[in-house]
C-alpha positions in Angstrom: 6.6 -4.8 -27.5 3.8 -6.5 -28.6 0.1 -5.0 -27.4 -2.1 -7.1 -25.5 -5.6 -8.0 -26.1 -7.3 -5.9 -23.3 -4.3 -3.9 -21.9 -6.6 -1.0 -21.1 -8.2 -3.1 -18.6 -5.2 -4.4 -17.5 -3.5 -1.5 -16.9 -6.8 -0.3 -14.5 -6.5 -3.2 -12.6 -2.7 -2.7 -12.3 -3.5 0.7 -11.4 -5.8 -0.2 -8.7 -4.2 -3.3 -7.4 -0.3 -1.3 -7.4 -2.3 1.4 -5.3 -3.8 -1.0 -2.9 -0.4 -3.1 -2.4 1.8 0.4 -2.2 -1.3 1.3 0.7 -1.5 -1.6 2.4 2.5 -1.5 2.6 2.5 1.8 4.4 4.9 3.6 1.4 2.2 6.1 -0.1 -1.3 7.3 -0.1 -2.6 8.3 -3.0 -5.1 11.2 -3.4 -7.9 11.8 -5.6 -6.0 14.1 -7.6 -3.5 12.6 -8.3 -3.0 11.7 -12.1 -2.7 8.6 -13.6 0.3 9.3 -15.3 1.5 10.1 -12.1 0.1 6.5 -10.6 1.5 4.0 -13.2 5.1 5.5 -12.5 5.0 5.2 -8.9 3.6 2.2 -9.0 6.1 1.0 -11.8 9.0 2.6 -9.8 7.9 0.9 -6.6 6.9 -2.3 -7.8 10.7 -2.8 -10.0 12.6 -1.5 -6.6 10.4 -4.2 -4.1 11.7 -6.6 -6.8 8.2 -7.7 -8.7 8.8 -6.5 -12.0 12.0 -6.5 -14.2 13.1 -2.6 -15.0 12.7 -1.7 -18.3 16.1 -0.5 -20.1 16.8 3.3 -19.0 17.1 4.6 -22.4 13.6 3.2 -23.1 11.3 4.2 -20.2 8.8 5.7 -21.4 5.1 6.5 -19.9 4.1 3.5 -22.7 6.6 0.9 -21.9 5.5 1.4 -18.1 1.9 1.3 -19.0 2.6 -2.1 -20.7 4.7 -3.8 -18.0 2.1 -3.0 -15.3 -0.6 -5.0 -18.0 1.7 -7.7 -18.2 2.0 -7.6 -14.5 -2.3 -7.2 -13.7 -2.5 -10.4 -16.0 -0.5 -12.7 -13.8 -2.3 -11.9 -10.7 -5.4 -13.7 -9.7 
């Protein structure tokens, strides 16, 4: 898994644009304290079951890996 260039911004844009998309969807509301460990795997979980992202391999799911596919993810959107 190779890091990207600005993943910590990408994984705040994936954090804000998975919580608008799960919102606007009508699936979950997030609160203000909610964690953003807790946000990257809902998001993650819900964005691999609506069929968005590929899952990462069971045995290597890790807070990390998720972190990294929702980067990869922010930096395809417009």
């Amino acid at each position: 898994m190779k890091k990207l260039k600005n993943e910590k911004e990408l994984v705040k844009k994936a954090i804000a644009e998975g919580m608008k998309y799960g919102e606007e969807r009508g699936v979950v509301e997030f609160e203000p304290t909610d964690s953003s460990k807790e946000k990257i795997e809902y998001i993650y979980r819900l964005l691999v079951h609506d069929k968005i992202i590929q899952p990462i391999p069971q045995d290597q799911v890790s807070q990390l890996a998720m972190k990294h596919r929702l980067a990869v993810w922010a930096s395809k959107l417009k």
